[in-house]
C-alpha positions in Angstrom: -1.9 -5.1 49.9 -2.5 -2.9 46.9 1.1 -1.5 46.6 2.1 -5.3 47.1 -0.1 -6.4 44.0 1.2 -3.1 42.0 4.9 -4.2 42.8 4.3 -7.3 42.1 2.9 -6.6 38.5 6.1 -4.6 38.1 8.6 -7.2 38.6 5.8 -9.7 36.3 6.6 -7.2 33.9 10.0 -6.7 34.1 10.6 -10.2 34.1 8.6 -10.6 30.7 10.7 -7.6 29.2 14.1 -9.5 30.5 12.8 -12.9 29.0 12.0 -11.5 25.3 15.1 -9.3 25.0 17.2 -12.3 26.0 15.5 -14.6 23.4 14.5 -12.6 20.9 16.0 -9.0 19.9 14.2 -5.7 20.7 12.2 -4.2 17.5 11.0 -0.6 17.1 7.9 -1.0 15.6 5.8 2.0 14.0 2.0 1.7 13.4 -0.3 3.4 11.2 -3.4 4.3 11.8 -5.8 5.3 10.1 -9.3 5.1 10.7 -11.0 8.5 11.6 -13.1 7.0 14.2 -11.3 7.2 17.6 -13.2 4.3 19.3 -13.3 2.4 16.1 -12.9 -1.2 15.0 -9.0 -0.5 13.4 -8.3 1.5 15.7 -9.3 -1.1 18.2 -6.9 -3.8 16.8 -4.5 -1.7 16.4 -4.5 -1.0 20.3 -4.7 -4.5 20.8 -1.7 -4.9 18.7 0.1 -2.5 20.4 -0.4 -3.8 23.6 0.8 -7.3 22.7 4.3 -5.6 21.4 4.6 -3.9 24.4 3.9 -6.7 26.6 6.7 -8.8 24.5 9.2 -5.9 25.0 9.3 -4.2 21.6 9.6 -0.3 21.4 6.2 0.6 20.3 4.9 3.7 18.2 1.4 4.3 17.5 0.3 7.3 14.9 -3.1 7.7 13.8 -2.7 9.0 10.7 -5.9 10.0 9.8 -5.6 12.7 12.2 -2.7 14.2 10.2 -2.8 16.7 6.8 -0.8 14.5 4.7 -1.2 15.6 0.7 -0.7 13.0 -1.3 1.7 12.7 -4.4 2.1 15.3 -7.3 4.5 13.1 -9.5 6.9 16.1 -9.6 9.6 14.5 -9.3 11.5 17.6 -7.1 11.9 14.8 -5.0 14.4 13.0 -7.4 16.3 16.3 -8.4 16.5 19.2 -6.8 15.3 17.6 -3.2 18.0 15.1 -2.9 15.7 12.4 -1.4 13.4 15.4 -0.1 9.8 15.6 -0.5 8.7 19.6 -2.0 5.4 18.9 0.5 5.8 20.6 3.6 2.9 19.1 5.2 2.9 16.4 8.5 4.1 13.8 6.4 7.6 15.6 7.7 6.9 14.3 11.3 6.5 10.2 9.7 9.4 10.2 7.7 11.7 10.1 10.4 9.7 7.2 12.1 9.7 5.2 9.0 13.7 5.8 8.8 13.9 4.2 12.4 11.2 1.6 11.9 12.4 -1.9 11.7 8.8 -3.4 11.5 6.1 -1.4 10.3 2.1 -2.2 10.7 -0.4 -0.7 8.8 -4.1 -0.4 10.3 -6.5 0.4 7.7 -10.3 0.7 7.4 -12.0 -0.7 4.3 -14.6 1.7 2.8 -15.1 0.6 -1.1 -12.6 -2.2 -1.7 -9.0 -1.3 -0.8 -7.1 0.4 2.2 -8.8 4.1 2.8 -7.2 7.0 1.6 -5.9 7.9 4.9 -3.3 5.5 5.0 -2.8 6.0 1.2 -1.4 9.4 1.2 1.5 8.4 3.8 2.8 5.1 1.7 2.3 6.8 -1.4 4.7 10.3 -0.4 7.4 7.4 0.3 8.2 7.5 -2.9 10.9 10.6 -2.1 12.9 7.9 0.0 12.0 4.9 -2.5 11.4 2.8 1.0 12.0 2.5 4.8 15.5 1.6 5.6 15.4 -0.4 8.3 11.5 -2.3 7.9 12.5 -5.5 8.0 9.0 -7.1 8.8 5.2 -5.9 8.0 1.7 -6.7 9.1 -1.8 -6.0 7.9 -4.5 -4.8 10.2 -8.2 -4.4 8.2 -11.7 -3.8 9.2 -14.9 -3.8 7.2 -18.7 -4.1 7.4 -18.8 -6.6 4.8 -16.6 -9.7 3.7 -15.3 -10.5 1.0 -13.8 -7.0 0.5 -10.1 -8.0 1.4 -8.4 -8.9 -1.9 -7.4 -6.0 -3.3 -5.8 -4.6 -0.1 -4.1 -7.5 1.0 -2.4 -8.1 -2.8 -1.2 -4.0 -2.5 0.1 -4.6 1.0 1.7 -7.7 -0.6 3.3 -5.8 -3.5 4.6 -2.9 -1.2 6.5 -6.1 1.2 7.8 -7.5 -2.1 9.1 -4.2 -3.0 10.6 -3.0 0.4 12.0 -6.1 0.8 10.1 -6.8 4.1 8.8 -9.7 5.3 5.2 -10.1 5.2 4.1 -11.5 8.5 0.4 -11.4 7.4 -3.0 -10.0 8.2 -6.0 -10.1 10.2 -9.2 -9.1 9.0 -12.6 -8.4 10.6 -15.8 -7.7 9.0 -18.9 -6.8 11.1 -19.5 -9.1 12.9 -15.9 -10.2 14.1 -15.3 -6.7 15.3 -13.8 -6.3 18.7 -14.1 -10.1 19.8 -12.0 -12.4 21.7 -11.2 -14.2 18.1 -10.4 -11.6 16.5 -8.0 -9.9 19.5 -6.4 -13.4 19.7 -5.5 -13.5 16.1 -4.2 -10.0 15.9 -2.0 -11.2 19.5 -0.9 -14.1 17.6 0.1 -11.8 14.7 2.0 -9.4 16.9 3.6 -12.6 17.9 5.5 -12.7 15.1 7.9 -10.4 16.3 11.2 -12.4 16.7 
């Protein structure tokens, strides 16, 4: 009975896979992460959103970044001379760049400490500057968490800035202060979000 319910879920699965990559294409999708708290709130919807690629049939990669030395910027401008598109920094920000050159959609999952995006996932968008921008991120989403509201507005308008630049769609955010952490709501929305995937 068990192996009859596990094969089962198989085929359910394999169906689902078959159905989106005959209706809609296949996306490699790369998510940042980057709260420090490994059972947190972001890092909680960014599961969630992983979960709901995965289930549509995208090809899903998850790296919390916070967990990663990445300096940030020196303005030296090696990059633009001598490197040839190369950054002078040999730190782990070499292990992203070649996910952002693959990455057609790219998500960012950020906690919200004193107004903007944390400087976890500031250091990786800023050392982009040795590429200029992703070449293949066609579409971006905006995961936040805060204790308080009304925190979101300076965040959202630099993730909208950094879509306008890259020339990436901006597929939206979802946001969840205190006490819209880890809730049916909130999962939903970041589902629907993930749904935007076509």
């Amino acid at each position: 009975m068990c192996c009859t319910l596990r094969f089962n879920s198989y085929i359910c699965k394999l169906k689902n896979v078959f159905y989106y990559s005959k209706t809609y294409p296949i996306m490699k999708v790369l998510i940042l992460q980057a709260s420090p708290r490994a059972n947190g709130n972001t890092a909680w919807m960014a599961e969630e959103y992983k979960k709901a690629a995965e289930a549509a049939g995208h090809e899903v990669t998850l790296v919390n970044v916070s967990k990663m030395k990445i300096a940030g910027c020196l303005a030296c401008e090696y990059c633009h001379n001598k490197g040839n598109g190369a950054c002078i920094q040999k730190d782990d920000m070499q292990e992203l760049y070649p996910l952002m050159a693959e990455a057609e959609a790219l998500v960012l999952a950020a906690p919200i400490y004193y107004f903007t995006l944390n400087a976890q996932i500031q250091a990786p968008i800023q050392r982009m500057y040795c590429v200029n921008k992703p070449a293949k991120v066609t579409k971006m989403a905006l995961l936040v968490s805060s204790y308080s509201p009304g925190v979101y507005d300076g965040a959202k308008a630099e993730f909208r800035d950094i879509c306008n630049y890259w020339g990436a769609e901006n597929m939206g955010a979802v946001t969840a202060k205190i006490d819209e952490q880890k809730t049916e709501e909130t999962k939903q929305k970041v589902v629907t979000l993930a749904g935007m995937l076509k």
